[in-house]
C-alpha positions as CSV (number, residue, x, y, z in Angstrom):
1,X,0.0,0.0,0.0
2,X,1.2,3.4,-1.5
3,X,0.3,7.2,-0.7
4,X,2.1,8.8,-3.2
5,X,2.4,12.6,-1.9
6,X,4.4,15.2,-2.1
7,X,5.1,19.6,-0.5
8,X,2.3,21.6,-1.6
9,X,3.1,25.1,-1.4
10,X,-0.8,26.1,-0.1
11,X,-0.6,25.5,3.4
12,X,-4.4,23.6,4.1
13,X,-6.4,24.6,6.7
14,X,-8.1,22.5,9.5
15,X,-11.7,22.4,8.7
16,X,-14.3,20.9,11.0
17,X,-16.7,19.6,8.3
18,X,-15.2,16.6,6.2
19,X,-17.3,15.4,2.8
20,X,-16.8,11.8,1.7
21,X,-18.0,10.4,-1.9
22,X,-17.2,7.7,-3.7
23,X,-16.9,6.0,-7.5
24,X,-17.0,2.3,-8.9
25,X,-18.3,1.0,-5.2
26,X,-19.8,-2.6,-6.5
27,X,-20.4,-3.9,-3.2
28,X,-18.8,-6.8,-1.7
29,X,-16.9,-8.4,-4.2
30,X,-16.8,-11.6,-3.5
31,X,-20.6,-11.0,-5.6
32,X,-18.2,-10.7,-9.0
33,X,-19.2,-12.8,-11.6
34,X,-16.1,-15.1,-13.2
35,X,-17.0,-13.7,-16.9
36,X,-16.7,-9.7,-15.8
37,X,-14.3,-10.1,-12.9
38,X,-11.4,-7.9,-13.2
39,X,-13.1,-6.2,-16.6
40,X,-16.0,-3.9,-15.3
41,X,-15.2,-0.9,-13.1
42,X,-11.4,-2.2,-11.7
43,X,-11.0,1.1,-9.3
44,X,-12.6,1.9,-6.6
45,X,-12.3,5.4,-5.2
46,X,-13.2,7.2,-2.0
47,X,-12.4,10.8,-1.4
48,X,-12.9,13.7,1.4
49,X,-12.5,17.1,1.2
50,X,-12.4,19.5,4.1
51,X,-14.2,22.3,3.3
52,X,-16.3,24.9,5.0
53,X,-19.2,26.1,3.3
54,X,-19.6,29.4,3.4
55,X,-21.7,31.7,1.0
56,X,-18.7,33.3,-0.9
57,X,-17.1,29.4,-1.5
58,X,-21.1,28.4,-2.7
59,X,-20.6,31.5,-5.1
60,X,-17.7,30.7,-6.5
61,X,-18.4,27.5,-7.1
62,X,-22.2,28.2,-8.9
63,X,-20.0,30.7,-11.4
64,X,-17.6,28.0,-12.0
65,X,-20.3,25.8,-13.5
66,X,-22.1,28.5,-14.9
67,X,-18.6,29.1,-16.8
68,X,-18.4,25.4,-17.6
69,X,-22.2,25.5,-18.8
70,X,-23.3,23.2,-16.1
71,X,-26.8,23.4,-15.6
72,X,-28.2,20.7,-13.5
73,X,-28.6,21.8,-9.8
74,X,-26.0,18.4,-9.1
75,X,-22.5,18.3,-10.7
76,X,-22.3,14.7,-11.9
77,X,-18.7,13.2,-11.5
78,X,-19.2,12.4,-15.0
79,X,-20.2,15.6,-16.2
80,X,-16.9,17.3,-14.6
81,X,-14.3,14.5,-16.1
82,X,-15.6,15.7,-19.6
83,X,-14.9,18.8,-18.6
84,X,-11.1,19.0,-17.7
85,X,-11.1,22.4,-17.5
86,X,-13.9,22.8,-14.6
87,X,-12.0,20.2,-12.7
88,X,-8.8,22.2,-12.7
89,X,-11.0,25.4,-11.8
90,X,-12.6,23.5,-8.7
91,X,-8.8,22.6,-7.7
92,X,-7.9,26.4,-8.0
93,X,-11.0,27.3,-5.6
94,X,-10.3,24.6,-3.4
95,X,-6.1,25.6,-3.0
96,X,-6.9,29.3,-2.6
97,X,-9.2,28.2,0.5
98,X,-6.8,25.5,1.8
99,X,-9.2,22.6,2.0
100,X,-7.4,19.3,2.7
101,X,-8.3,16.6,0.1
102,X,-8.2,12.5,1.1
103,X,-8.3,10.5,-1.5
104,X,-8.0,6.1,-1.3
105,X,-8.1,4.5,-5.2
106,X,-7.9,1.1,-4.7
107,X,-7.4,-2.0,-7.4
108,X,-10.2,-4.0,-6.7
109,X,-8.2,-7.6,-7.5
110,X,-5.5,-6.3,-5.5
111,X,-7.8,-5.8,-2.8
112,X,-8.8,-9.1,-3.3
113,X,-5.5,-10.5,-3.6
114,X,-4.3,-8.7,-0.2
115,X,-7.3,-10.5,1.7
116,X,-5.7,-13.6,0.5
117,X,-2.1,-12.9,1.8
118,X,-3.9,-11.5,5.3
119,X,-6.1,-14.7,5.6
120,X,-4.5,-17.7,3.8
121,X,-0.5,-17.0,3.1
122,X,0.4,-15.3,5.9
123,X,-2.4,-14.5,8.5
124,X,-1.7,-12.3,11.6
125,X,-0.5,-14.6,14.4
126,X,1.2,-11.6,16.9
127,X,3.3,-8.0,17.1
128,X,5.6,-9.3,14.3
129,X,3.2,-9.2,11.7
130,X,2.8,-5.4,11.9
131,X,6.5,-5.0,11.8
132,X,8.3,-3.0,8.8
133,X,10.0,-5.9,7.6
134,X,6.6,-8.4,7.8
135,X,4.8,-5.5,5.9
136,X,7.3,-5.2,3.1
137,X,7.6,-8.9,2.6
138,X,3.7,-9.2,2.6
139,X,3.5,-6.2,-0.4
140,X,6.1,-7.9,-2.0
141,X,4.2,-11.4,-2.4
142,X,1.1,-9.3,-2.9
143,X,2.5,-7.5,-6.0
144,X,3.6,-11.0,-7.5
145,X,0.5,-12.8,-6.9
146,X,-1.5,-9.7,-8.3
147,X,0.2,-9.5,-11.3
148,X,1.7,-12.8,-11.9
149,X,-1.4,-15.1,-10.8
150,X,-3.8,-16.4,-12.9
151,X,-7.4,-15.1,-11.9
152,X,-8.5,-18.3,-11.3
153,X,-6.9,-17.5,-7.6
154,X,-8.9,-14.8,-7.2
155,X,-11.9,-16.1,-8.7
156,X,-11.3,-19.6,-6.4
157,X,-11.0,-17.4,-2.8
158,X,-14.1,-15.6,-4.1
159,X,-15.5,-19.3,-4.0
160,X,-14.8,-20.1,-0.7
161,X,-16.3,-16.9,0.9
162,X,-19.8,-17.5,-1.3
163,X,-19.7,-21.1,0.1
164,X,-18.0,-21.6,2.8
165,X,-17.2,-24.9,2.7
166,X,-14.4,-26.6,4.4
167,X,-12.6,-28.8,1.6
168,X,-13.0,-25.9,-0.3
169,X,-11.2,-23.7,1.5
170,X,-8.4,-26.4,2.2
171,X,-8.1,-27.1,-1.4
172,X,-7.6,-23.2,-2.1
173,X,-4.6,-23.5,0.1
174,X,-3.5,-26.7,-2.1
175,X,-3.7,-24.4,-4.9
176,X,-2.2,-21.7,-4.0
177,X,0.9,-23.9,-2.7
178,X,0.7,-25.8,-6.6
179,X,0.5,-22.0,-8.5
180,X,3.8,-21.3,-6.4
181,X,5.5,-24.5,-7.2
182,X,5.0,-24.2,-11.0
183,X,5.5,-20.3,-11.6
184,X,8.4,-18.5,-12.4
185,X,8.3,-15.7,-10.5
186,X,11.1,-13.0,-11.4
187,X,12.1,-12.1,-7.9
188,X,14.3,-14.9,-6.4
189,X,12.8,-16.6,-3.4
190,X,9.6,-15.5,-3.7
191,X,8.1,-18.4,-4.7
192,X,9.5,-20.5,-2.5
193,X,8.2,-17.7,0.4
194,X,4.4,-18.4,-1.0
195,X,5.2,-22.6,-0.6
196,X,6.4,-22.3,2.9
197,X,3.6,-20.1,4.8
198,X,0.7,-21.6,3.5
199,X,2.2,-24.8,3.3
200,X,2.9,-23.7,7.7
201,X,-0.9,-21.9,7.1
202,X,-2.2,-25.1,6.0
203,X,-1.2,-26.7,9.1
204,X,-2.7,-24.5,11.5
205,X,-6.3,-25.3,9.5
206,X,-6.2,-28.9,9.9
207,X,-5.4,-28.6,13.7
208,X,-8.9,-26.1,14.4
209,X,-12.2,-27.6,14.4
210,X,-13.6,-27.4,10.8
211,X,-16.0,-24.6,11.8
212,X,-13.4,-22.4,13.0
213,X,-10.7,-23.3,10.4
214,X,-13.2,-21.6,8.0
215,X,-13.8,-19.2,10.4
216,X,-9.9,-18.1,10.4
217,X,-9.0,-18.6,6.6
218,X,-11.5,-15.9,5.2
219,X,-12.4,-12.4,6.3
220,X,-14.6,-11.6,8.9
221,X,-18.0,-10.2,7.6
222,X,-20.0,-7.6,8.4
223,X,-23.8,-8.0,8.1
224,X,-26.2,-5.9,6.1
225,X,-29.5,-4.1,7.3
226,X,-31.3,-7.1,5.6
227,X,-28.7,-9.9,7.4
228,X,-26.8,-10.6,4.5
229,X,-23.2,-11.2,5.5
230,X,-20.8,-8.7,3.2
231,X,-17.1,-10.2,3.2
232,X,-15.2,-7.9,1.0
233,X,-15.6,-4.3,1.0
234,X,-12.9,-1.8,-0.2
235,X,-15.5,1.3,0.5
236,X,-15.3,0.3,4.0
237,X,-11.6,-0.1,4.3
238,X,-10.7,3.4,2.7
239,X,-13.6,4.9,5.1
240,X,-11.7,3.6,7.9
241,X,-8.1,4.3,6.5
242,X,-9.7,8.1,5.1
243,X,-10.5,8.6,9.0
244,X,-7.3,7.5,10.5
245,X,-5.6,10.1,7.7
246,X,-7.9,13.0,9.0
247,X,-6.8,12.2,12.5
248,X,-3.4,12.2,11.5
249,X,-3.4,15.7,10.0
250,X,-6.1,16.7,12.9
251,X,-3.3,15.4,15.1
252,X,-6.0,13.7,17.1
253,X,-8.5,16.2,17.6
254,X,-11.7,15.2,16.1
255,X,-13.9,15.8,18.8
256,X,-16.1,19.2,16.8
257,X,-15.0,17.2,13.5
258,X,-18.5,16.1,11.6
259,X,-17.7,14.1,8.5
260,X,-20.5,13.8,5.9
261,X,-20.6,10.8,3.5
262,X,-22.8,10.7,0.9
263,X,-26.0,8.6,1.3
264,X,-25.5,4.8,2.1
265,X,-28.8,2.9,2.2
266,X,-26.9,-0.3,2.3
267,X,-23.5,0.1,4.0
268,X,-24.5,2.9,6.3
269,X,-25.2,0.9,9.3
270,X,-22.0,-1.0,8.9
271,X,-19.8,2.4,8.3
272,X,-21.1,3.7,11.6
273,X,-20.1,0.5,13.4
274,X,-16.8,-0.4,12.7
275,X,-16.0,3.7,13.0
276,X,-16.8,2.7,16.5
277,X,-15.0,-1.0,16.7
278,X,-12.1,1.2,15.5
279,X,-12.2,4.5,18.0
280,X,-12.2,1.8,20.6
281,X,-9.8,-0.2,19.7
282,X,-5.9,0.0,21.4
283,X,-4.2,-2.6,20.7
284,X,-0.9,-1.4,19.4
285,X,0.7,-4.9,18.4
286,X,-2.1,-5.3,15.8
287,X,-2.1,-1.7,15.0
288,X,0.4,-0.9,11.8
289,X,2.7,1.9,12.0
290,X,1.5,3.8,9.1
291,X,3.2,7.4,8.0
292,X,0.3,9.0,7.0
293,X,-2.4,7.5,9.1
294,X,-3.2,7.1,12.7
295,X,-5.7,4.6,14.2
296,X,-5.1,5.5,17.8
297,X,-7.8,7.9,18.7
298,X,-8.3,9.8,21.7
299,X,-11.6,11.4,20.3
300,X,-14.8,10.7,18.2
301,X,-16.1,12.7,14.8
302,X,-19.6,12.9,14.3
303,X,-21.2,10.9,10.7
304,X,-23.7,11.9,9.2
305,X,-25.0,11.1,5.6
306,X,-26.3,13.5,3.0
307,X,-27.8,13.4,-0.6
308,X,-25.3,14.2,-3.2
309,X,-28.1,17.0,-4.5
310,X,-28.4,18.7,-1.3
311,X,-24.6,19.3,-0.5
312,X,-22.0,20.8,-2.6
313,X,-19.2,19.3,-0.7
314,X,-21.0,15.7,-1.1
315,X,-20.3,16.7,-5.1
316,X,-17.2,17.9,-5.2
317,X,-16.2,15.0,-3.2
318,X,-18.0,13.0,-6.3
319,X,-16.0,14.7,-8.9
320,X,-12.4,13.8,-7.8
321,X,-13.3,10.3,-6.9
322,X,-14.8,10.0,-9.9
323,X,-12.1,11.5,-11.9
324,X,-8.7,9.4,-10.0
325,X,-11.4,6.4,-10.8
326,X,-11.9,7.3,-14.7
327,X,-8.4,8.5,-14.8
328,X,-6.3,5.3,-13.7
329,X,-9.0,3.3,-15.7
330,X,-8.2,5.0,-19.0
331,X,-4.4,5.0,-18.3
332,X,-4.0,1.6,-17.5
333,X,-6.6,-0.6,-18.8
334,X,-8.0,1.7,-21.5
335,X,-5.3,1.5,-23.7
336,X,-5.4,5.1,-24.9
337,X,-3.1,8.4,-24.3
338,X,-4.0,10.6,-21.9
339,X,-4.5,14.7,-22.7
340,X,-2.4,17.0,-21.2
341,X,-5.5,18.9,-19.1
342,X,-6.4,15.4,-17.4
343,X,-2.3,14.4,-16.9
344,X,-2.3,17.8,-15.4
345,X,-5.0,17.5,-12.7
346,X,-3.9,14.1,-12.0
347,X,-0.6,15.4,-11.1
348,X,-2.0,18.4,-8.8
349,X,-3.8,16.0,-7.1
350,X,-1.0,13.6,-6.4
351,X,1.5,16.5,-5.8
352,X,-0.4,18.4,-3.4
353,X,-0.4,16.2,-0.7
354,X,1.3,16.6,2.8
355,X,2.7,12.6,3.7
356,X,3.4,13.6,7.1
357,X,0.1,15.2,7.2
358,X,-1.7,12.4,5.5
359,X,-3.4,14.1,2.8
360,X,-2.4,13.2,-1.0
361,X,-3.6,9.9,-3.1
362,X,-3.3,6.7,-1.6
363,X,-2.9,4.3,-4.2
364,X,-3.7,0.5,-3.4
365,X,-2.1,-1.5,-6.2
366,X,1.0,-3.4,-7.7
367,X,4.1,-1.0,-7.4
368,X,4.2,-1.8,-11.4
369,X,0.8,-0.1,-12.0
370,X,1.9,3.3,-9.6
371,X,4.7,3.4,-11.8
372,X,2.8,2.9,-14.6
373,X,0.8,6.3,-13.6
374,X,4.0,8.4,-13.5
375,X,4.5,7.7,-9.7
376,X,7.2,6.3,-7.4
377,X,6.0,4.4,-4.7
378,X,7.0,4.3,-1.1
379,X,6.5,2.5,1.8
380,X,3.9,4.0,4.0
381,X,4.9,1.9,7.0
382,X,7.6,3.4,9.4
């Protein structure tokens, strides 16, 4: 995991109102059917800006769309990616006001592929697994399996989640050791590293009673309003990972903070209850040391959620999620060049971040696809 940040010269200022949107959010993906997996949608993207609405910022921004001959009382995140030039305007206003933007794109397969590595390969078994070292060996893997792996890995964990099934899930482990025994992997040893922990992970499944050796090889769910169980969610894990950022540049004090997320019929419910599993939680040997985010609070924001059409800072939020989603969607899988206006505001929006501060791009993905985007990664563990 990536943020790729850099020195803005606008100092940001500390708002108390934080609004959260998000683009290509298709649930809990262990839904993905094998035909479209990995084809429809690949990024996810959640982003917050803090921003304080005040009459002469509301101004501004109704001229810039009237400028942009925007008409619609909501700016669509499509609408404003058509429309390079009203995105770069809205990234003028919101420099000149120093609001703080958050943003989390994550590579849905990678996400995928890093629930394997935390469940199956190498799951957390004490304080060494948070360590620097246990974190870059675990991206390392991760990066090889992501891009070197057939999808059928992906596709066969997805599997075991919808089923649950015991010899299913010990036959995934079988596979993955088989995939690692007959790939060449460029990086010396790294094969050899996938053969030895799950062959050790293995292990440790056939000593638990079946029920809890399923239990422990895949992800803990989260239920849904209706009571269906949800096992993969990247909107989820860049809520909580956009919240530890704000409390890192906040520098802990969240207590007046309010954070509005756009409307979530579906997820709300289970946004509202792991921000409190994580407010309470203390346990620094399971806690990572992250650069640009910290999940040790001392205090609690406020969420609320609001209608995209009835808050300007729910639709701005829109607009750069939307465009980091379209962006690194055309870039890498799109197969076409990128204009210079787009290029342009994809590099203010990676450049402007603060790392110490925790605001930027965070990029979840194979090192090879940051690259890719014109970026060099680095480690966001200390």
């Amino acid at each position: 995991m990536e943020l790729t940040s850099a020195q803005s010269d606008c100092s940001p200022s500390r708002p108390v109102t934080y609004y959260i949107d998000e683009s290509g959010n298709t649930g809990d993906l262990i839904t993905a059917r094998v035909e479209t997996y990995g084809k429809e949608q690949r990024m996810f993207t959640l982003a917050a800006v803090g921003c304080d609405l005040d009459q002469p910022f509301k101004d501004r921004f109704d001229a810039l769309k009237a400028a942009h001959r925007i008409q619609s009382a909501e700016v669509k995140s499509r609408q404003a990616y058509d429309r390079p030039h009203f995105v770069s305007g809205l990234l003028d206003l919101l420099e000149e006001r120093g609001c703080p933007i958050f943003i989390e794109a994550v590579d849905k397969h990678y996400f995928v592929i890093a629930n394997i590595m935390d469940r199956i390969v190498v799951p957390y078994v004490g304080a060494c697994d948070v360590q620097p070292r246990t974190l870059w060996m675990k991206g390392v893997m991760a990066d090889h399996m992501a891009i070197y792996g057939p999808p059928e890995l992906a596709q066969a964990f997805i599997a075991c989640c919808q089923s649950r099934d015991y010899v299913e899930v010990r036959d995934f482990y079988k596979q993955v050791i088989r995939w690692a025994q007959s790939c060449r992997l460029p990086t010396e040893g790294v094969a050899d590293a996938f053969v030895r922990f799950t062959r050790d992970s293995l292990k440790d499944f056939r000593k638990l009673p079946k029920a809890r050796a399923v239990e422990r090889a895949l992800p803990i769910p989260d239920t849904s309003q209706k009571g269906k169980l949800l096992w993969v969610l990247p909107n989820l894990t860049s809520f909580t990972h956009i919240y530890a950022r704000i409390n890192r540049f906040l520098e802990k004090q969240v207590s007046d903070v309010t954070l509005f997320h756009d409307e979530q019929l579906q997820f709300g419910d289970i946004l509202l209850h792991n921000k409190m599993v994580m407010e309470a939680f203390n346990d620094k040997d399971v806690i990572p040391p992250l650069k640009t985010a910290d999940f040790q609070f001392s205090a609690s924001a406020k969420l609320e959620f609001l209608r995209s059409h009835d808050s300007i800072g729910i639709q701005i939020a829109d607009v750069l999620a939307g465009f980091v989603a379209r962006y690194i969607q055309d870039a890498v899988w799109g197969g076409m060049a990128m204009d210079a206006g787009r290029m342009s505001i994809f590099s203010r929006l990676v450049t402007a971040g603060v790392r110490e501060q925790g605001t930027g791009v965070n990029i979840v993905a194979p090192k090879s696809l940051v690259r890719l985007l014109g970026i060099a990664p680095r480690a966001n563990y200390s």
